[in-house]
N, C-alpha and C positions, 0 to 999 in steps of 0.2 A: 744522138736521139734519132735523126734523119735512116742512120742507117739498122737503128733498130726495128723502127716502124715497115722500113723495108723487109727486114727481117721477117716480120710477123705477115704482113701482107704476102709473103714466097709461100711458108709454111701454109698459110689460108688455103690458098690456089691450089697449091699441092694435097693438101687434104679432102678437099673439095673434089677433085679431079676424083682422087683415092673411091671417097665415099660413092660419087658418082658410077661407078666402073663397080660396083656393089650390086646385085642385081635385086631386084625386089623381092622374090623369092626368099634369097638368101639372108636379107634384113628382117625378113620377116622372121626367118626360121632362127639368127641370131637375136631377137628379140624375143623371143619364146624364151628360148637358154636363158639369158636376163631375169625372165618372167619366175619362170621356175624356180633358182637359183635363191633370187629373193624370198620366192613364196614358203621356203625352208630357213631363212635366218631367222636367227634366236632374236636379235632387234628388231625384225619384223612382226613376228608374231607375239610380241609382244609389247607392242605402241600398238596406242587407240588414236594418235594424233599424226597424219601421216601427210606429207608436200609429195606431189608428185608433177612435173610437167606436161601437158595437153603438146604430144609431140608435132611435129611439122612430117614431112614425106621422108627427108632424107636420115632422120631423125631414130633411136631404139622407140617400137611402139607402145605406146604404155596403155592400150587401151584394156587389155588382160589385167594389167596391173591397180587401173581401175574397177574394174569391177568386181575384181580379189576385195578390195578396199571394202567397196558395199558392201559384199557379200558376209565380210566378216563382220561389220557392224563399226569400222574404222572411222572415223573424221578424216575429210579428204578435204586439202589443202592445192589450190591451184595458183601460179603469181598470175599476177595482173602488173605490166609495165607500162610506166610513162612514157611518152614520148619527149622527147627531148629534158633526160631527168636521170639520174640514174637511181631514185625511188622504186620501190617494187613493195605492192603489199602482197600477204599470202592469203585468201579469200577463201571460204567454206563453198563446195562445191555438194549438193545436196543428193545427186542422184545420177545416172548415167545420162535421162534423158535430157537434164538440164545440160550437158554436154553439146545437143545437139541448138540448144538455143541461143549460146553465145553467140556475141558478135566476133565478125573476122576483124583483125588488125592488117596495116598494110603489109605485113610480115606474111600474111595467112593464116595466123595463132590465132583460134578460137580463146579470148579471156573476155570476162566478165568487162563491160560498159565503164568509161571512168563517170558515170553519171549514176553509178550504180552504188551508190550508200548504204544500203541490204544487208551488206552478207558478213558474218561473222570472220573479222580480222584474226588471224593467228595469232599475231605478238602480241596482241592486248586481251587477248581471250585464254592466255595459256599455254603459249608456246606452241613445240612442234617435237613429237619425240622424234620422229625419223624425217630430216629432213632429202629431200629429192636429190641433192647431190650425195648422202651417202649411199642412194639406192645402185649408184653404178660405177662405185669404186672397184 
């Protein structure tokens, strides 16, 4: 176990390094390709019900991808994570500018207040056709 965890810890660093040595420019411009790529699949344009991640710096940026979401009239799904928990709900996110009024986490991840009982839950409101991890397979 010991030496798997090292394992995974090498591969982190290494990746980290990778992403790092990425130029901003370039993240950017491969996050457009992302952007795009999506904005042509058949499961995309075709879910009303859609998860997407509020990305971090070093992160593909999904903020095109939000507003794709609006734009078309989409339900837009954001997590919110516990701290110390491995809980995650998926939250209704209403607009781009409520984007701009989440709290930061110590992570830097702009998500919804855990004091915030508000907003419409994903799993108990009907699922999620396109969930955020198929957007970047």
């Amino acid at each position: 176990m010991a030496a798997l965890r090292a394992a995974k810890q090498a591969l982190r660093r290494e990746i980290k390094g990778r992403v790092a040595a990425v130029s901003d420019q370039e993240k950017l411009r491969q996050s457009r390709v992302v952007s795009q790529k999506l904005f042509r699949h058949p499961k995309y344009l075709s879910s009303q019900r859609v998860a997407v991640f509020l990305n971090m710096h070093d992160e593909v940026r999904t903020e095109d991808i939000l507003q794709d979401i609006f734009k078309r009239g989409k339900v837009c799904f954001i997590p919110r994570y516990f701290t110390k928990s491995s809980r995650m709900d998926m939250l209704r996110l209403k607009d781009m500018e409520e984007v701009k009024t989440l709290p930061l986490t110590s992570w830097n991840i702009r998500q919804p207040a855990d004091e915030d009982h508000d907003r419409e839950e994903a799993l108990t409101t009907g699922g999620i056709d396109l969930p955020s991890k198929l957007l970047f397979i």
